[in-house]
C-alpha positions as CSV (number, residue, x, y, z in Angstrom):
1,X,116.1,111.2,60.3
2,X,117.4,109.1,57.2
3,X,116.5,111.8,55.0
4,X,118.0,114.7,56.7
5,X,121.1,112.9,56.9
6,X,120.9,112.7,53.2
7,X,120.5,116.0,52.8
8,X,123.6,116.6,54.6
9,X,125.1,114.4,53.0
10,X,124.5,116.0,49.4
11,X,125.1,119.1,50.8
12,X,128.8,118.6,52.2
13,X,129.9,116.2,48.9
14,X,128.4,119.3,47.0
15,X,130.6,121.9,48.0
16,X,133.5,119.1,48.3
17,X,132.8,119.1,44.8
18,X,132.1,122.9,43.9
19,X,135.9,123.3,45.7
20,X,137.3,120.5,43.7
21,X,136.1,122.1,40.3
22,X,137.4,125.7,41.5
23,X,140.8,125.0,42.5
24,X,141.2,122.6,39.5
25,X,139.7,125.7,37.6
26,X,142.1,127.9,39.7
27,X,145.5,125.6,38.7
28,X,144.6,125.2,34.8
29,X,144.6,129.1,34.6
30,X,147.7,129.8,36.8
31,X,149.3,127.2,34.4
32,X,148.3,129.1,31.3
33,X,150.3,132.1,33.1
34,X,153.9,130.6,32.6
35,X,153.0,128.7,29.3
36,X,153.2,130.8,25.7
37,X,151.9,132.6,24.3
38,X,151.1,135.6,26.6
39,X,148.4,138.1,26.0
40,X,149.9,141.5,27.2
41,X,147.6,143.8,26.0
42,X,144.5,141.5,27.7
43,X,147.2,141.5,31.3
44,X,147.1,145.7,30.6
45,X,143.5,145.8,30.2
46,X,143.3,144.1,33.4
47,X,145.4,145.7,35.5
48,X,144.1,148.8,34.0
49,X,140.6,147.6,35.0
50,X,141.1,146.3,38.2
51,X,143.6,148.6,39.9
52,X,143.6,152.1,38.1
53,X,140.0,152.5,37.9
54,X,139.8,150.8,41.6
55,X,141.7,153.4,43.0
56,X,139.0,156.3,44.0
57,X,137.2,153.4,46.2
58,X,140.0,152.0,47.7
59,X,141.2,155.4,48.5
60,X,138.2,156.3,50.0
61,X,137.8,153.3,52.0
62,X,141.0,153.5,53.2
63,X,141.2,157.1,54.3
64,X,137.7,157.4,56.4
65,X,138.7,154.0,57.9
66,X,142.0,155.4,59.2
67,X,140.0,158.3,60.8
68,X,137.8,156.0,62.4
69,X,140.1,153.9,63.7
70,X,142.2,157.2,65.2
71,X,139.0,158.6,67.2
72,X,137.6,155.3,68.1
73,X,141.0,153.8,69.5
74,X,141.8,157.3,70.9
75,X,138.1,156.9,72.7
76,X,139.2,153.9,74.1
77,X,142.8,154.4,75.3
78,X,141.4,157.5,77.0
79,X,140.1,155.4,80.0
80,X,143.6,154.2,80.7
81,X,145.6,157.5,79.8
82,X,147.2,155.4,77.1
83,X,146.5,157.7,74.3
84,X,150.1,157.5,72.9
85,X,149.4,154.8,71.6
86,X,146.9,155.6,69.1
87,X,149.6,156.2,66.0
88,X,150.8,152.5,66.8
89,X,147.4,151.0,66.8
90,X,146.9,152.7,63.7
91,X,149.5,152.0,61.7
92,X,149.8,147.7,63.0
93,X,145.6,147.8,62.2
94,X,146.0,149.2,58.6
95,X,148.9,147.7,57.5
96,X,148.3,144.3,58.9
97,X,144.3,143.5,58.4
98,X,142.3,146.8,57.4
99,X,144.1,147.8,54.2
100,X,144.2,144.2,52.6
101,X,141.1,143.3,53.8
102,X,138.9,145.9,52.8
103,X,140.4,146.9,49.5
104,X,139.9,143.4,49.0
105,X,135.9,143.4,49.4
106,X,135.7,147.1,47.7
107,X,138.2,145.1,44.6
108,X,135.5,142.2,44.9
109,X,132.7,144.2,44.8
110,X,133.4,146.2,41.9
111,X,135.8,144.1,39.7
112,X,134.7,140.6,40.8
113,X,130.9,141.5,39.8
114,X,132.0,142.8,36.5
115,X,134.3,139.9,35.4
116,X,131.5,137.2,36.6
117,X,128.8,139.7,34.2
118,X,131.5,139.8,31.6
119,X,132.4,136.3,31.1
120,X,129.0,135.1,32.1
121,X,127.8,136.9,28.9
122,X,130.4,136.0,26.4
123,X,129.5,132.1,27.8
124,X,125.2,132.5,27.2
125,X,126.2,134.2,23.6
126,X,128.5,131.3,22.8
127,X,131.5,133.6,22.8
128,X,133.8,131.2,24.3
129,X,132.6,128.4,22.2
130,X,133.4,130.7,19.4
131,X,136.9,131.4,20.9
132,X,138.2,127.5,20.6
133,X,137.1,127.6,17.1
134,X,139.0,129.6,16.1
135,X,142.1,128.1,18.1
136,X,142.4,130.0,20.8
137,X,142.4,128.2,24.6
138,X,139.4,130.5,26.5
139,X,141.4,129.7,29.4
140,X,144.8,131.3,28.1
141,X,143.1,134.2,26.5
142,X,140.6,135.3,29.0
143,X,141.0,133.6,32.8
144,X,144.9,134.0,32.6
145,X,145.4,137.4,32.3
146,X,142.7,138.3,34.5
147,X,144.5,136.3,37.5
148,X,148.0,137.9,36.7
149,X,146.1,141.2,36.9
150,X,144.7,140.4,40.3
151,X,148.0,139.2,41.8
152,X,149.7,142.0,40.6
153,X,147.4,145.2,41.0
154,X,146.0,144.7,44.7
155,X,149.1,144.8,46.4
156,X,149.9,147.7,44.6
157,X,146.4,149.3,45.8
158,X,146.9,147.9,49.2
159,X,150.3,149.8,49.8
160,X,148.2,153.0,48.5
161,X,145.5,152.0,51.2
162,X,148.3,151.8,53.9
163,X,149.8,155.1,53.4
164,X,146.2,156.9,52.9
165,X,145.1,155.0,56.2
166,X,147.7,156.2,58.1
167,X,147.8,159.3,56.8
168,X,144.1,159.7,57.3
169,X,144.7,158.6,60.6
170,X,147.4,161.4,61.2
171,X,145.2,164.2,60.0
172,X,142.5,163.4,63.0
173,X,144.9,162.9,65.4
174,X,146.8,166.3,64.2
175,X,143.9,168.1,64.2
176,X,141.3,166.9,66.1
177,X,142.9,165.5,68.9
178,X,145.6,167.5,69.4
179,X,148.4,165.3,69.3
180,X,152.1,167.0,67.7
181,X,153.2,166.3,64.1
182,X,156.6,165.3,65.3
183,X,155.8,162.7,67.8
184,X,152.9,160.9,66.2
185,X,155.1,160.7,62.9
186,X,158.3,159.1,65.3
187,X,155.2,156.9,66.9
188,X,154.3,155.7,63.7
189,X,157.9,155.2,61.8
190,X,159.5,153.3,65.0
191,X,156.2,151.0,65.8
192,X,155.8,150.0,62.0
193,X,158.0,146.8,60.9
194,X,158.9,145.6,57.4
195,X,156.9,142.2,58.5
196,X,153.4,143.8,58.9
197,X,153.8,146.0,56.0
198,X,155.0,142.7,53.7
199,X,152.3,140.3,55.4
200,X,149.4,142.6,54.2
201,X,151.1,142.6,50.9
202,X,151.0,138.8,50.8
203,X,147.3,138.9,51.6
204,X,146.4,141.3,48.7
205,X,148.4,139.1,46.5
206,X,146.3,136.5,47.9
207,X,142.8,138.2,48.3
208,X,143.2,139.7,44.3
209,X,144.4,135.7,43.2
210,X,140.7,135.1,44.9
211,X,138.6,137.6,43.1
212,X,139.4,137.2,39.8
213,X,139.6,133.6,40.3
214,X,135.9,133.9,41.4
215,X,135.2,136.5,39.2
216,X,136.3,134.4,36.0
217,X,135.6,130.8,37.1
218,X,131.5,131.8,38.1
219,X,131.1,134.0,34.4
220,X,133.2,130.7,32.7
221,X,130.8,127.8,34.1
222,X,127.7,130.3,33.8
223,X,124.0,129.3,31.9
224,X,120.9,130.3,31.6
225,X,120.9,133.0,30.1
226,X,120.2,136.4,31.6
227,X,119.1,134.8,34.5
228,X,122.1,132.5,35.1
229,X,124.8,135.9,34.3
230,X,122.9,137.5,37.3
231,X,123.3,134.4,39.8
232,X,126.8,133.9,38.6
233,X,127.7,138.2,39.0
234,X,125.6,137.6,42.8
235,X,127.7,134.4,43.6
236,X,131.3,135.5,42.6
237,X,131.2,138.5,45.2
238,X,129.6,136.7,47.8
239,X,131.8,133.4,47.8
240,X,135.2,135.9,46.8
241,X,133.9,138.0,50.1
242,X,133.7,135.3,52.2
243,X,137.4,133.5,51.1
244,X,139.0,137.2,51.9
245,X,137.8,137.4,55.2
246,X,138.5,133.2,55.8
247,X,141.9,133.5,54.3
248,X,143.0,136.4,56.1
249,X,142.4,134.1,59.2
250,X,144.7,131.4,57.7
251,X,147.6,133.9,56.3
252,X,147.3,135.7,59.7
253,X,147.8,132.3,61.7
254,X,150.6,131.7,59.7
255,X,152.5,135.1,60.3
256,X,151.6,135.8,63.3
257,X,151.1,133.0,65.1
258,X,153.5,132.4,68.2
């Protein structure tokens, strides 16, 4: 019984500890942000990276799960002749949890993976090491942009993912279901308010703060070798996965909350 306590033990003063180190890893890079000098063409690169070459994904993802959502809410408000209200469920489920949330897992996926691999490699090859030899902060010069990137380019992909949503929405219930252009567009711009389109902003701002800071901080503290690049790629998509969906709990408490 003593022993399993134990084990708890380790395990909770573990991740008290993993937390401590992230969000001490988290507040050194933000800090590098607003301190000289700024790498602009590393910030390009990363914005470049994560939210140009993002875009086919997120697009993707974002129209498909606006048709879903149309025939499968329309499926459902059928039992209770309540089908008008298909264009408002739509356009409150993208804008509020579906666009933010799932461009941030298809984000994490892709770019969180490759800045973990990245970093991870430059760390086993002594890269970094290299890097304060020759007096330049590894924080400053490749954590730094890479979280300004994130803040900045996933609420720019999430207000892509909200207009393709809806608008993948619209074309099933246009012409599938049978519902008329005028109405559903009047349905959608009078249900719509500047509050859930600016709270699923706030989230990708948050959710893209969360990946890179995943992505960067599991690569930094990789070792290893091979071995440890692949466990450190594996964990920052996982843990950044599982922060999106907790934090959207905690951001939507806090906006929505009555």
């Amino acid at each position: 019984m003593l022993d399993f306590l134990a084990a708890i033990g380790r395990g909770v003063l573990g991740a008290c500890r993993g937390a401590g180190a992230v969000a001490v890893f988290g507040i050194e890079g933000l800090s590098h942000i607003v301190r000289p000098p700024f790498f602009g063409r590393l910030f390009g690169r990363a914005l470049l990276e994560i939210g140009f070459f993002s875009l086919p994904v997120v697009a993707m993802t974002a129209v498909f799960t606006g048709m879903v959502l149309a025939l499968q809410s329309y499926t459902g408000f059928s039992r209770f002749s309540a089908q008008g209200a298909v264009a408002n469920l739509v356009v409150l489920s993208v804008t509020r949890e579906l666009g933010p949330v799932l461009a941030g897992l298809m984000v994490a996926g892709r770019v969180g993976a490759a800045m973990a691999a990245e970093l991870g490699t430059m760390r086993v090859t002594d890269q970094i090491d290299a890097l304060s030899t020759l007096s330049t902060h590894p924080m400053k010069y490749l954590v730094a942009p890479r979280l300004l990137a994130g803040i900045v380019a996933l609420p720019l992909l999430v207000l892509i993912a909200d207009i393709l949503g809806v608008m993948g929405g619209f074309i099933v219930s246009t012409l599938k279901l049978g519902f008329n252009v005028s109405t559903y567009l009047t349905n959608t711009v009078n249900f719509v308010q500047t509050d859930d389109v600016v709270s699923g902003l706030v989230k990708a701002g948050v959710f893209g703060f969360l990946i890179a800071l995943m992505g960067c901080y599991q690569g930094y503290n990789s070792k290893g070798g091979a071995q440890g690049v692949g466990a450190a790629t594996t964990n920052a998509v996982v843990v950044a996965s599982i922060l999106i969906l907790a934090f959207d709990y905690v951001l939507t408490e806090m906006f929505f909350a009555r």
